[in-house]
Backbone bond lengths (Angstrom), bond angles and torsions (degrees), N, CA, C in turn:
res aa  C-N    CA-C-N  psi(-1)  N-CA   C-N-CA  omega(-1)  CA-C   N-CA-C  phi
1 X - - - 1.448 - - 1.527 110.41 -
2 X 1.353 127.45 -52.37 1.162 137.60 140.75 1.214 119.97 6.40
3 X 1.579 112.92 -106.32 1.372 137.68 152.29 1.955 106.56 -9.88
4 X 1.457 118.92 -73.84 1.609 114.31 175.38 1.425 111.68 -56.08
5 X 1.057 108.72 -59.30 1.941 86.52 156.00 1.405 138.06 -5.46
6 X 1.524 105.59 -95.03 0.936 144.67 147.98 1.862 113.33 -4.17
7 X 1.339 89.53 -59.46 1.748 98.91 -169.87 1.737 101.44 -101.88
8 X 1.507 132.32 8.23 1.184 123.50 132.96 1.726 139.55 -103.88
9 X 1.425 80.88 -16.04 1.980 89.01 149.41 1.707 117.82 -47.80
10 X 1.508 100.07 -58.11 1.689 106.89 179.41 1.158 111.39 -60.36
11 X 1.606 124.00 -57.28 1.567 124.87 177.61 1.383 111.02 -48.96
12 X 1.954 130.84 -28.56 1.242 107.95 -155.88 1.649 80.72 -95.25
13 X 1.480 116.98 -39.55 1.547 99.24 179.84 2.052 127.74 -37.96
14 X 1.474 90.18 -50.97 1.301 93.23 -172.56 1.624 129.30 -68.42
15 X 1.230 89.17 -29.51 1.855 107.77 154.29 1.506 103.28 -41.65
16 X 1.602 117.28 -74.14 1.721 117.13 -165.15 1.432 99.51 -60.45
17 X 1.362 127.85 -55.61 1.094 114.21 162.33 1.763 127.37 -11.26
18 X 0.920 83.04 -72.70 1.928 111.01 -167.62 1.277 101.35 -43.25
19 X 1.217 107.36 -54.10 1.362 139.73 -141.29 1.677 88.20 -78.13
20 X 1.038 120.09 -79.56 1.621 118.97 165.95 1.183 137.96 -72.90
21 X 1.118 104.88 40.44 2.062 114.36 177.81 1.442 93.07 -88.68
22 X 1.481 126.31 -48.45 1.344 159.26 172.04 1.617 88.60 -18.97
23 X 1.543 96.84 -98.87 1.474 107.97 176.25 1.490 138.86 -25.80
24 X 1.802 96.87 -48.60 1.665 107.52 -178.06 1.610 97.78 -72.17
25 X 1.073 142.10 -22.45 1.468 154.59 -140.69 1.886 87.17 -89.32
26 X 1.255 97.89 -66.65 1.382 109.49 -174.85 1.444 113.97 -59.27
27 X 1.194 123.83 -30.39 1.365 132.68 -159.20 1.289 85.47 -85.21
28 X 1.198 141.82 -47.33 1.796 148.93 162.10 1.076 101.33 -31.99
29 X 0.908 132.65 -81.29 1.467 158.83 169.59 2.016 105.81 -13.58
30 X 1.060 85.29 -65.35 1.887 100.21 -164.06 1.736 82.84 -61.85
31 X 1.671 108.26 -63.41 1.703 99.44 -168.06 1.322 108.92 -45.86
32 X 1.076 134.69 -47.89 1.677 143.04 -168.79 1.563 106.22 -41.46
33 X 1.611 109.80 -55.07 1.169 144.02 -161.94 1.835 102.20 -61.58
34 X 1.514 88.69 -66.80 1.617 101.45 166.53 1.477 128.38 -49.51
35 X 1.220 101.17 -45.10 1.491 98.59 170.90 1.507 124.17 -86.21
36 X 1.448 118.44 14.64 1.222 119.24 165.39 1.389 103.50 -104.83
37 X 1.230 113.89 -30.47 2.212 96.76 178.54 1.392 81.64 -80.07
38 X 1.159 142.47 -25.62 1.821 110.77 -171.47 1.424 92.76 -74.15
39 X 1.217 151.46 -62.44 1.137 144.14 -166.87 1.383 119.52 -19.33
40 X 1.817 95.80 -57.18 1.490 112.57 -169.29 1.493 111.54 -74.53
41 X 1.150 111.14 -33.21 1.269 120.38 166.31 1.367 138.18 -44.48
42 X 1.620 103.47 -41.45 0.899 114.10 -179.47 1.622 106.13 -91.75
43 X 1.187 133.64 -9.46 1.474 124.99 161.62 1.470 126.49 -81.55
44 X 1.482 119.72 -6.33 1.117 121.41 173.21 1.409 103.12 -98.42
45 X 1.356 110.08 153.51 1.415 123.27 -175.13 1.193 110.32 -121.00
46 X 1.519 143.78 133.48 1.234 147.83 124.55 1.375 124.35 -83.58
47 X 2.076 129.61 133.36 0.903 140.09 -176.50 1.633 99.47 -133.79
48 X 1.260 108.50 137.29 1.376 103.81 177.56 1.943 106.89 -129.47
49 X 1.317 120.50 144.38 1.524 129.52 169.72 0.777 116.33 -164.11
50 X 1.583 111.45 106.00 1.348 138.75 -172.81 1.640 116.22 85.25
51 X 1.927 85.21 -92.55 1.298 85.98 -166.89 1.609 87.35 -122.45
52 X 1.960 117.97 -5.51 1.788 114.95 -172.71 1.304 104.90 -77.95
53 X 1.314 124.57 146.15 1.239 131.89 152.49 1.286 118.08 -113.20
54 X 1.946 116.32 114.50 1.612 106.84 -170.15 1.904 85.77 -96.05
55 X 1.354 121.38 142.05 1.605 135.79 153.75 1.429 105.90 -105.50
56 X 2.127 102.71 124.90 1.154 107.15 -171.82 1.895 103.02 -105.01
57 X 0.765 123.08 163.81 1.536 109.48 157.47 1.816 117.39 61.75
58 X 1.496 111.80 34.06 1.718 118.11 -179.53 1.316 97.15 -139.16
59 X 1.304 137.85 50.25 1.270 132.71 176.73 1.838 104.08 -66.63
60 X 1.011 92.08 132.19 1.849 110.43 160.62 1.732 100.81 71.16
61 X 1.257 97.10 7.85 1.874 108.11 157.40 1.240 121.91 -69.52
62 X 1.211 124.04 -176.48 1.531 144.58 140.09 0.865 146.78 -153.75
63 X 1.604 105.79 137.92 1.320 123.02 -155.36 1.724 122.42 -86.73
64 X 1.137 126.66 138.75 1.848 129.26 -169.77 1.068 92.65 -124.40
65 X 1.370 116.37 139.24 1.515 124.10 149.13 1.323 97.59 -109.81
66 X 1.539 112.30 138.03 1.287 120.76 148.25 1.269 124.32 -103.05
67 X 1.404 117.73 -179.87 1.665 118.86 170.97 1.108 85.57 -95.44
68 X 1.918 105.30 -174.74 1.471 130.65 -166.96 1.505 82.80 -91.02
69 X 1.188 147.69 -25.35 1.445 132.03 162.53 1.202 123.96 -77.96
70 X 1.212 126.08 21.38 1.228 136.40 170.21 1.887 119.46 64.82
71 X 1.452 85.58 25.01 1.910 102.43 172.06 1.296 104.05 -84.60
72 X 1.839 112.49 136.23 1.637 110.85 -171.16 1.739 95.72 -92.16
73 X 1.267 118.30 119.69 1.491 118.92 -162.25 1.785 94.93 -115.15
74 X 1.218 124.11 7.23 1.323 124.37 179.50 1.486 111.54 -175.90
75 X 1.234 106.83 145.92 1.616 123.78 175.08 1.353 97.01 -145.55
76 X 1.808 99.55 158.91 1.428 104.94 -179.72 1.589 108.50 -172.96
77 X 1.114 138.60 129.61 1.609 129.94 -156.60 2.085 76.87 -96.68
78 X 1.596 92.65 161.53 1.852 81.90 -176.49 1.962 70.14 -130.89
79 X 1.357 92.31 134.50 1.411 107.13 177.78 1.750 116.06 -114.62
80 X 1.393 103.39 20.11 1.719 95.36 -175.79 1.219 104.93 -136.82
81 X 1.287 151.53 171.43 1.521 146.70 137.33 1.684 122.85 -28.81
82 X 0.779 108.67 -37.83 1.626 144.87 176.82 1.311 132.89 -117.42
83 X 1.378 128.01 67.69 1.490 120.56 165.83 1.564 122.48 -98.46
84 X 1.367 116.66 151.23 0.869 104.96 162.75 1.982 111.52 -129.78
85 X 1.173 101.99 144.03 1.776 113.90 169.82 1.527 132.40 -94.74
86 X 1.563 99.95 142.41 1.633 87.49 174.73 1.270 88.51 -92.68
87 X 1.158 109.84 162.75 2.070 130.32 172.09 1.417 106.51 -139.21
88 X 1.537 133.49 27.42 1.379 151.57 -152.69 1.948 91.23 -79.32
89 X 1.368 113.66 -35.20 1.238 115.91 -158.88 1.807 109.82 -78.97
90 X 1.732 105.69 -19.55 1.340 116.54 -154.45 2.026 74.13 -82.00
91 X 1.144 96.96 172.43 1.481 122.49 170.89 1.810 118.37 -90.57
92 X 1.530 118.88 124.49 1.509 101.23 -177.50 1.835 126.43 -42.76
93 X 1.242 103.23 140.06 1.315 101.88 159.54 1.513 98.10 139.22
94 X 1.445 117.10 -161.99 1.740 134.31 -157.57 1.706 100.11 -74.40
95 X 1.269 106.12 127.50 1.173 113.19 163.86 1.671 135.51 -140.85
96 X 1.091 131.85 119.60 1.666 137.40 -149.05 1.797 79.39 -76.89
97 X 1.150 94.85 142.53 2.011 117.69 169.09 1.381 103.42 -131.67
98 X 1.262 114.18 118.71 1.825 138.13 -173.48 1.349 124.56 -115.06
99 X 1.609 113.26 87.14 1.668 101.70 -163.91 1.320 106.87 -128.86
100 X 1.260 116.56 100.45 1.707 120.50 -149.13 1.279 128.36 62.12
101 X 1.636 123.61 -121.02 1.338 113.42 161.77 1.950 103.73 -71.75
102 X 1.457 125.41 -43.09 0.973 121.95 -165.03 1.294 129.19 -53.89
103 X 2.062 123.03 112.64 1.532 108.04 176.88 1.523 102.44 -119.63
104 X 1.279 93.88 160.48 1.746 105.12 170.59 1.140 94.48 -144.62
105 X 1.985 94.94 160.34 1.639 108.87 179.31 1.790 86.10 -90.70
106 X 1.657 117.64 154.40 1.343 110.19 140.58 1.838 92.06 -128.68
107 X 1.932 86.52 -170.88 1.099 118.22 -156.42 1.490 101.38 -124.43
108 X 1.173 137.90 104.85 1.367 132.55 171.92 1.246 113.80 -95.82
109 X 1.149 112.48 153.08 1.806 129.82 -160.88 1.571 83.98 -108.13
């Protein structure tokens, strides 16, 4: 009696085991994932004044502005370490910035 015990203790362990390698695997996975758009994230720069936007760190990217309705009101390939844009033409207020995975809201004056 012992012994059958014994040898479904192990079977039920190795089941939960089993059963969540799956899960922890993925959960690896997602952090990995996460910490590579934060990476990138964190090397691109957005600065906003007024109406300039300087982008630091997106060379040979491109950049979208959208509206807060999700209208694409600008594109622009950024070809330097350092660009900066006028956006003088867009109208004040909230605007989504899309540069690879990386977005930010800004605020135009």
């Amino acid at each position: 009696m012992a012994k059958s015990l014994l040898k479904i203790s192990k079977v039920l362990l190795l089941t939960v085991c089993l059963s969540s390698a799956p899960a922890m695997m993925m959960a690896e996975t997602d952090e990995i994932q996460d910490s590579q758009i934060e990476m990138e994230q964190n090397q691109i720069s957005i600065t906003v004044s007024g109406s300039t936007v300087r982008v630091k760190n997106a060379d040979g990217q491109v950049m979208e502005v959208y509206s807060i309705t999700g209208e694409k009101v600008y594109t622009q390939r950024i070809e330097s370490a350092s660009k900066t844009f006028e956006l003088n033409h867009l109208q004040r207020g909230y605007y989504i910035v899309k540069i690879g995975k990386f977005t930010r809201k800004i605020y135009l004056h």
